[in-house]
N, C-alpha and C positions, 0 to 999 in steps of 0.2 A: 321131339325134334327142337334143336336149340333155333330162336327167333335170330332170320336174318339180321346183322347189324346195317341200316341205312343212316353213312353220318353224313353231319356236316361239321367241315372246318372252322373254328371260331378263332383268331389273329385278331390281337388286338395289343396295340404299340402306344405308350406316351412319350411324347420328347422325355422326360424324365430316365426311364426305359431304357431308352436307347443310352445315355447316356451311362447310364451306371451299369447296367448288365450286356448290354449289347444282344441286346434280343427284336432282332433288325425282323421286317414280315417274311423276306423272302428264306432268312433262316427258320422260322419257326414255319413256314410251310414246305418246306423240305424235311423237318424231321418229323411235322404230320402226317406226312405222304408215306414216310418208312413205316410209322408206329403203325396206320392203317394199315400197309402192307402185310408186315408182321403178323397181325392179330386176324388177318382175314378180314377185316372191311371194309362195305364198299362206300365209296366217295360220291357224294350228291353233287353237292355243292361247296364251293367256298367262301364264308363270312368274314369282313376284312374290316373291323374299328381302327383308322389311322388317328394317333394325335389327341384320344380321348382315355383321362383316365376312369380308374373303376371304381370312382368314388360314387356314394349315394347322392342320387338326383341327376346325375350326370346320363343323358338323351346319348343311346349308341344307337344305330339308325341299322346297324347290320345285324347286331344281336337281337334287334326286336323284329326284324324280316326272318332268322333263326326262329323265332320262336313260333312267329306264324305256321312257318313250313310245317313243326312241330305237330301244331292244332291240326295244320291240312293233314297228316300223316306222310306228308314229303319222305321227311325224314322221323327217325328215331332215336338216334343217338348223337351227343355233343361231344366233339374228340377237341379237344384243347391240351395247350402244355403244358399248361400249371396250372394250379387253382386260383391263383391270384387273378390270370386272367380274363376268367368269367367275372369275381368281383374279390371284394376283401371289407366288405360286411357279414358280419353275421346276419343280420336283417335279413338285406337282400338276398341273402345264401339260404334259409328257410321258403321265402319266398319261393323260389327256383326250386327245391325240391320238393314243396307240395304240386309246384306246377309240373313237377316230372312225373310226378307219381298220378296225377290224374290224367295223365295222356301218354302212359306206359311209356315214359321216355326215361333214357339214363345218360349218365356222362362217365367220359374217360378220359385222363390226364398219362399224356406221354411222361413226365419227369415225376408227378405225385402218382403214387397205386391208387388210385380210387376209383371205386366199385361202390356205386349208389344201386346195386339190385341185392342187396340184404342189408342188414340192421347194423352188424359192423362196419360196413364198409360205408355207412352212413353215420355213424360215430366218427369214423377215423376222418371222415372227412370234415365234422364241426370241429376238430379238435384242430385239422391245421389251420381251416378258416379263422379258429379263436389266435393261432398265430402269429397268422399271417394281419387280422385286424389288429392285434396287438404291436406289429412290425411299423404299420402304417400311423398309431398314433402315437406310438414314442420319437417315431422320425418328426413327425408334423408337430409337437412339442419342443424337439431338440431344436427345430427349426426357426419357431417362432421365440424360442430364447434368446437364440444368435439374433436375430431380426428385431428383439427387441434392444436388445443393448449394443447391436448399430444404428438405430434410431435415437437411442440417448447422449450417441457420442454424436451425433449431426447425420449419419448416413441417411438422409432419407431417397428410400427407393423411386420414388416417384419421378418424375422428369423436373427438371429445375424450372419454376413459376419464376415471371414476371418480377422484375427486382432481386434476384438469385444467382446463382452460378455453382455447378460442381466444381470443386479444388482438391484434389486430392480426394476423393471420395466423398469429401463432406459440403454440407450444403451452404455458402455462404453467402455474402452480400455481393451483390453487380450494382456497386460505384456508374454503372453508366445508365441501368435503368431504373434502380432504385429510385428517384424523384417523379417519377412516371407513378409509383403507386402510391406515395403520398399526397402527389398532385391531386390522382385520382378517392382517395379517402377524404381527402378535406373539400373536392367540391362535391360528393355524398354529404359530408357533413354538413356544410352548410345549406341544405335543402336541395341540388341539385337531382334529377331524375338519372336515370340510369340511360336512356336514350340521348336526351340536353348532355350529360358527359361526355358518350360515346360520340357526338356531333361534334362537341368543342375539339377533341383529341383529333377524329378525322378534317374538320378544317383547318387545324395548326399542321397535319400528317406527322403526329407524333410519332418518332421513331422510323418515318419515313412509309409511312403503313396509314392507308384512306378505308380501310375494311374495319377498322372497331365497331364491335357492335353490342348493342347492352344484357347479350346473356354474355360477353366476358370481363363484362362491368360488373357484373353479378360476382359471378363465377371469381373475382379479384377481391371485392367485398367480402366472400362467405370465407374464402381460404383463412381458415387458423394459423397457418405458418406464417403470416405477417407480422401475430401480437407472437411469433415465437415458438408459437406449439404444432402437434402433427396429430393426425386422428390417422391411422390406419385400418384400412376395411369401412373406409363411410358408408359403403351402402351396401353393406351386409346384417346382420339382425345383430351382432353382438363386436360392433367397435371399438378398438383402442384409443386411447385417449392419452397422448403423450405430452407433459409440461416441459417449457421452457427446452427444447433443443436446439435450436437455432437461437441467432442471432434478430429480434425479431425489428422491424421497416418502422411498423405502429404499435404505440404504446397499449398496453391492454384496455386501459380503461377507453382511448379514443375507437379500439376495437368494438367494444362492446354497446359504450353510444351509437357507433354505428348500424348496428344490427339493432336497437331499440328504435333506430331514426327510420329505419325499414318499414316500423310499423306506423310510421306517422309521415311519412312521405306521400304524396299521392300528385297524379299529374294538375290536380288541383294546386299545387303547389307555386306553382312558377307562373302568376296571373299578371295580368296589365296594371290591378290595383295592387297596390302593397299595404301589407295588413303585418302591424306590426307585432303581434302578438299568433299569430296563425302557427297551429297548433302543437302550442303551448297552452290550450285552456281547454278545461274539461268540462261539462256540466255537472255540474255539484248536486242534481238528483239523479241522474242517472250513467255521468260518470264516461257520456260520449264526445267527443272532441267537437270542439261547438266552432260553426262555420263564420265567416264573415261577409260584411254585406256594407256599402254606402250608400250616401245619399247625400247630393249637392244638390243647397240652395238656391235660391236666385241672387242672394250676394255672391256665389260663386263661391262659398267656404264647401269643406267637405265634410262629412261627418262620417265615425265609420263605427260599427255595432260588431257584437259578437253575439250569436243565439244557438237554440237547438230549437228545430222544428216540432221533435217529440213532447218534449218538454214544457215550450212556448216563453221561452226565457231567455232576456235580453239585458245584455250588458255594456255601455259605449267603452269604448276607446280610452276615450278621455279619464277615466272612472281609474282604468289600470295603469295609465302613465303616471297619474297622479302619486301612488302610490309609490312608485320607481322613483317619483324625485326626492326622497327622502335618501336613496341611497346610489342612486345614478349618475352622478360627477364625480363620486368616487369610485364606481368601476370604470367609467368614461378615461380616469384619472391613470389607474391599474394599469388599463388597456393600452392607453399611451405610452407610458412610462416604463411598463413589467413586462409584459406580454407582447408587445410589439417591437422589442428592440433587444433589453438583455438579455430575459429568457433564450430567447430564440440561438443569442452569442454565448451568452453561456454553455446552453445544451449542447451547439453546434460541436464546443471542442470535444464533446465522445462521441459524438453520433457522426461526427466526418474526420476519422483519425486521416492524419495529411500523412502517413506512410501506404495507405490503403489507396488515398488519391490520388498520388505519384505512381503507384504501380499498376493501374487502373489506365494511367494517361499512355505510359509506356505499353501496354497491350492495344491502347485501342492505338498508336501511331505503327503499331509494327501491325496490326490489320490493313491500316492505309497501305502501311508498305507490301500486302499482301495481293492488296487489288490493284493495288501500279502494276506490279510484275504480271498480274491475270492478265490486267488489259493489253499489254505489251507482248502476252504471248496469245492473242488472241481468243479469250477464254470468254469475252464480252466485247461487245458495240461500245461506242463513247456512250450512247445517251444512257446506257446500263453503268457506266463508269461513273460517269459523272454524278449518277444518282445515289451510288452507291458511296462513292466519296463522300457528299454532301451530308448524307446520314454520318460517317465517322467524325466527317469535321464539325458536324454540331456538338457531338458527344462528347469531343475533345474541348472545346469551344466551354461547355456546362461544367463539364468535370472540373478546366483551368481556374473558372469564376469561384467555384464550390474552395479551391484549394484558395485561391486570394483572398478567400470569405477567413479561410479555416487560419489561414497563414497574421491575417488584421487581427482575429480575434485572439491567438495566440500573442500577436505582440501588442495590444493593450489590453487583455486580461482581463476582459469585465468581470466581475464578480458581484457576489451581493451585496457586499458594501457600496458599492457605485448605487445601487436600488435607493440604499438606505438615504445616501448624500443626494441623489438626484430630486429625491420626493420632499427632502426637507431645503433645497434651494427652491424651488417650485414656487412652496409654502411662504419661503422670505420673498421672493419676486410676486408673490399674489399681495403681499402685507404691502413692498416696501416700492414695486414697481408696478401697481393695479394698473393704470394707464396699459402701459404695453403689455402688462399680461392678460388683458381682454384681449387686446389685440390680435396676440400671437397664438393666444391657447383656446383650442376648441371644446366646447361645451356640450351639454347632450342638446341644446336648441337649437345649437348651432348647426347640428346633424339634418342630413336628407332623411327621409320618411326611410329610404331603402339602406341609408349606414346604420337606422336606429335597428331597424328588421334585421343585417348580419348581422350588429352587437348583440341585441336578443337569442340571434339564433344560434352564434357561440359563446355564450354563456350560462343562457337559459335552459334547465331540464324540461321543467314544470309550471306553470304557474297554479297554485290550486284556488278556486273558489270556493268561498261557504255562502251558507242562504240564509237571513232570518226575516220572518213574518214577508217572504216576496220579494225581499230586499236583496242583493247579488252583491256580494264586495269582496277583496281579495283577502285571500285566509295567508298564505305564504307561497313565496318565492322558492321554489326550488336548483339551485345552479351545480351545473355539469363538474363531476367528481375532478375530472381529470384536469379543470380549472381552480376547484376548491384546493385541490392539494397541492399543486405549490406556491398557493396563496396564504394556506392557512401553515403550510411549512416554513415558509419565509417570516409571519406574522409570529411563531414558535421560537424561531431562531434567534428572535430578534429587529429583523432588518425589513419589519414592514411596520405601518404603526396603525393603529385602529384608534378611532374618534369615538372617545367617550364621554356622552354628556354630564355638564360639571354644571353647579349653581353657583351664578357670581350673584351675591348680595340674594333678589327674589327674582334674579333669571336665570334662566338656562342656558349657558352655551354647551358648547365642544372642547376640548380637550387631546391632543394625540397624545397618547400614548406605546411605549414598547415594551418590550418584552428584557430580559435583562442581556446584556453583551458584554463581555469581559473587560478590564479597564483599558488596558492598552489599545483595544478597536475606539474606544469610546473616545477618547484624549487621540487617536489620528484622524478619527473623524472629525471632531470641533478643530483640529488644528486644516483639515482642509476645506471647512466651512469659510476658516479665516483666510482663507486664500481669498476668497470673493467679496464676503461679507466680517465687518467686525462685530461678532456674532460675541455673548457672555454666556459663563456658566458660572452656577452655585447649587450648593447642597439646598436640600431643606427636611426637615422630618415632616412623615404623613403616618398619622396617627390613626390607627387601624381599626380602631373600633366605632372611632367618629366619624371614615373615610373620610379626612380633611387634612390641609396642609398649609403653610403659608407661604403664600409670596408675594412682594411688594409690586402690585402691577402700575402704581402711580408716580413710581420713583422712576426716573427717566421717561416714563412711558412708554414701559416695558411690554412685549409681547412673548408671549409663550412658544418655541418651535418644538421643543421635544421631551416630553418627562419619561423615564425609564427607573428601574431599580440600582442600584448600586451592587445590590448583592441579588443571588439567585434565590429568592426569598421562596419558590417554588418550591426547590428540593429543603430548603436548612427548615423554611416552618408551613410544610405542607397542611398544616391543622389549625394554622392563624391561631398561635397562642401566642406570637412578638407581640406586643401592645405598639410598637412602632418600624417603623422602616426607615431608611437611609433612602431618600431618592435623589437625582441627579435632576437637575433643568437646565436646557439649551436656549436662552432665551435671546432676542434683541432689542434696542435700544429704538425712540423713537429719530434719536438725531442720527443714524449709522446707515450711511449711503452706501451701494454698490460702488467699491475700491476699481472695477477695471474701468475703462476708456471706453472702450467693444462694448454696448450693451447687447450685442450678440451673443456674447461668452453666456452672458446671464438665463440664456434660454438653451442654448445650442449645446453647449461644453461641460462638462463637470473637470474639476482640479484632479490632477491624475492624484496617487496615493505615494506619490516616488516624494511630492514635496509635500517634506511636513514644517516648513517653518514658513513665519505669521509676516505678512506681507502690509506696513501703516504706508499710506498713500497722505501727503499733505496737498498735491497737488495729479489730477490722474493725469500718468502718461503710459505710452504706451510698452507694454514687458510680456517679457515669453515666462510664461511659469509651470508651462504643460498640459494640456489639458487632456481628454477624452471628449472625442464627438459622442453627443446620444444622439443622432440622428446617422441609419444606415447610409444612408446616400451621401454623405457629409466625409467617409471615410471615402468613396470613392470620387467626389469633387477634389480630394488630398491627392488622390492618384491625381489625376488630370493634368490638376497645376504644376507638378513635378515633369 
């Protein structure tokens, strides 16, 4: 006597599904209800997985209530459509028919013949299984193809982060929040905590928004797509890892600082004492970041130590500064001069194309004009209005200054020439105007405890310690990549000059030197040296073997401003087999006074490059000859007056 068949219905839909086959639940349980009809059996129950595919690991909540039934002997037989819809592993497809076969159960597909109660019909059905798994991972490959070379063209699937915008599919820059996450990268970088950020942004209501809070302080630090790249599937066991698709906020290497300043950050950080060197010191036997501690006298001086508890090892203050002034007025010097003014106008002209910032403006005033018309049709209260305005009118307000930023630097050009010019008037105003260039120029003594701690703490990587016989002293200086390199690129180029010590008679001094620059840069530079200064030049040979050269420093009482090569001696005798070189000297006179009236010009200005001819003064009066402000602010005192 043939065993009653008792089924159960199993229906089971993915959004996917639906979409390609159209294999809706109420359809596929109507043509269950015939196929049972047909065949003679009877109907238990009905199992219904909405919205879940039939991948491996994937939790269906109805097919494991089927399977119980199973165990209880509810039912015996699994009536489905296709085989796809119990699953499309093989895996899991073994699975299921050992567990059929121990609890005399079978299954039967309306659209596939399959008969799991003989050895055929248990063949036939691994072979569509191997199919139908094969269906599923050539699609899930074709897929991730496509997915990957929309990701390399910019698409990225994700929702658009903070500083971002979809355009056309692709993921670009937002001109209007964009300084929001470099705001937020540089006070990470300079020691700031993740909560002290999230505090500063919510007291200013950046964005118009008092809810920041420091897991998306976090969460803005770790994203990749800043330095430009995409990780898709971060938190699955085996992640993609896509270069340069985007347009990236921060530069990689300040990326990456970032994420190393993670590990030396601690709410320790941000104290009432300032500790100028906090950590950046390591213990040099064991290698842990060594803490800081004072102690004020009764003269009321303070004194401040660096140690490790484990170790019992102590280093002052004093001990590590000391070392720094051998090279500390000249990044003091950098800082002012490089980093603080042209870089910044330099970079500005790619990193804020003024077509980008114009259309940027133009979107956010037709948003204005969005929320006028809301408010007027009643879509919002005034106090919602006006708040909401307030937020566009800032952005507009940021955006315009960004573009008169972009719009100045385009019409005076800073370049690295100006670097070159600005640090060798410096030099003649240190020789020839000491007086007011104490004055006017600030020094590392001159610094607060807490400007010498931010200089440190953007510039400084490392500092490392060595030990002999108990003895603690500074081994080297290690300084952050992303400072080195356009320091050391500009010093390459030419247009930065390094001090190199030189023996006069049985002393030692300094010497600047550069690197070699073609003639025609060379000859518009001294020509706009002599805009200010009646500054000389001459040849001299330096004789390569001897490292020695001549020049008359007692004739006029002459001072040295700049020695460079003449030729690119680098490439033509990369093996120093010349016995001599051609070098150039920029030199001045002890009698050669600053030519302008304005002894402002002589700190403030440099001579633009539009004039190149040589300006003699018998008497100074006062004449326009062009200049360029180095000081930010100085361009927009120019706005004002106008």
């Amino acid at each position: 006597m043939e065993e009653k068949k008792l089924c159960g219905l199993y229906m089971r839909v993915s959004t996917e599904d639906q979409a390609r086959e159209g294999f809706s639940l109420p359809e596929q349980k109507e043509r269950l209800e015939a196929f049972c009809k047909f065949k003679g059996y009877t109907i238990v129950d009905y199992y219904t997985d909405a919205g879940i595919s039939a991948k491996t690991g994937n939790y269906r909540p109805e097919f494991e209530r089927l399977k119980e039934d199973i165990k209880n002997k509810k039912i015996n037989t699994i009536v489905a459509l296709k085989l796809d819809r119990i699953t499309r592993s093989i895996y899991d497809w073994e699975k299921l028919m050992t567990f059929l076969d121990e609890n005399d159960a079978y299954l039967d597909c309306a659209n596939d013949e399959i008969n799991t109660t003989n050895a055929n019909g248990k063949m036939v059905s691994r072979l569509l299984m191997s199919v139908s798994q094969n269906e599923i991972e050539r699609t899930s490959e074709r897929t991730k193809i496509g997915l990957a070379g929309a990701i390399k063209m910019g698409h990225i699937p994700n929702q658009a982060p903070l500083g971002y915008k979809h355009e056309d599919k692709r993921l670009v820059i937002d001109y209007s929040t964009k300084d929001v996450v470099e705001r937020i990268f540089d006070l990470y970088y300079n020691g700031n905590s993740y909560q002290k950020i999230s505090n500063i942004l919510n007291e200013e209501q950046v964005l118009g928004k008092t809810n920041w809070r420091d897991s998306s302080i976090v969460a803005i630090l770790e994203n990749e797509i800043y330095k430009g790249d995409f990780v898709h599937g971060k938190r699955t066991k085996n992640p993609t890892y896509y270069s340069n698709v985007v347009e990236p906020i921060i530069d990689k290497e300040k990326w990456e600082e970032c994420q190393v300043q993670k590990k030396r950050n601690s709410r320790s950080y941000q104290r009432t004492v300032t500790y100028l060197f906090l950590q950046k010191l390591c213990c040099p036997k064991c290698n842990r970041i060594l803490g800081g501690k004072a102690t004020t006298k009764k003269n009321g001086h303070t004194y401040y130590y660096y140690y490790c508890n484990d170790c019992k090892i102590t280093i002052k203050e004093k001990t590590i500064e000391e070392y720094f002034d051998t090279f500390i007025d000249e990044l003091v010097e950098y800082d002012s001069v490089v980093n603080q003014f042209f870089l910044p106008m330099i970079k500005q002209k790619f990193d804020e194309p003024k077509e980008e910032l114009k259309k940027e403006i133009k979107k956010q005033n037709d948003r204005l004009e969005r929320i006028r018309k809301a408010y007027i049709s009643g879509a919002f209260d005034l106090e919602e209005y006006n708040a909401e305005k307030k937020i566009v009118d800032d952005t507009i307000t940021k955006l315009e200054e960004e573009l008169n930023e972009t719009e100045n630097s385009e019409e005076l050009n800073y370049t690295p020439q100006d670097i070159l010019l600005k640090r060798d008037i410096d030099y003649i105003n240190r020789v020839k105007l000491k007086d007011e260039y104490e004055k006017r120029t600030k020094t590392w003594k001159d610094y607060t405890r807490e400007e010498k701690a931010n200089l440190i703490m953007t510039y400084v990587d490392e500092i490392k310690l060595g030990i002999m016989h108990e003895y603690i002293y500074v081994d080297n200086v290690d300084f952050r990549e992303s400072i080195c390199k356009p320091c050391n690129d500009l010093v390459q180029a030419g247009y930065l000059d390094v001090k190199t010590p030189t023996l006069f008679g049985n002393l030692v001094g300094y010497l600047r030197f550069s690197n070699y620059l073609p003639e025609d840069e060379i000859g518009q530079h001294i020509m706009r040296l002599r805009q200010y200064y009646d500054i000389g030049f001459e040849e001299a040979i330096y004789y390569v073997e001897d490292k020695v050269f001549y020049f008359d420093y007692v004739r006029d009482n002459r001072a040295i401003i700049r020695i460079f090569p003449m030729e690119d001696y680098c490439k033509i005798d990369p093996d120093m087999k010349m016995k001599e070189y051609r070098y150039g000297i920029i030199y001045i006179r002890g009698r050669d006074e600053f030519l302008m009236q304005d002894i402002d010009s002589a700190f403030d200005y440099i001579p633009d490059e539009s004039n190149d001819s040589v300006i003699y003064m018998k008497e100074p009066v006062p004449i326009e000859i062009g200049v360029k402000p180095v000081r930010k602010e100085l361009l927009y005192e120019e706005d004002t007056d106008e």
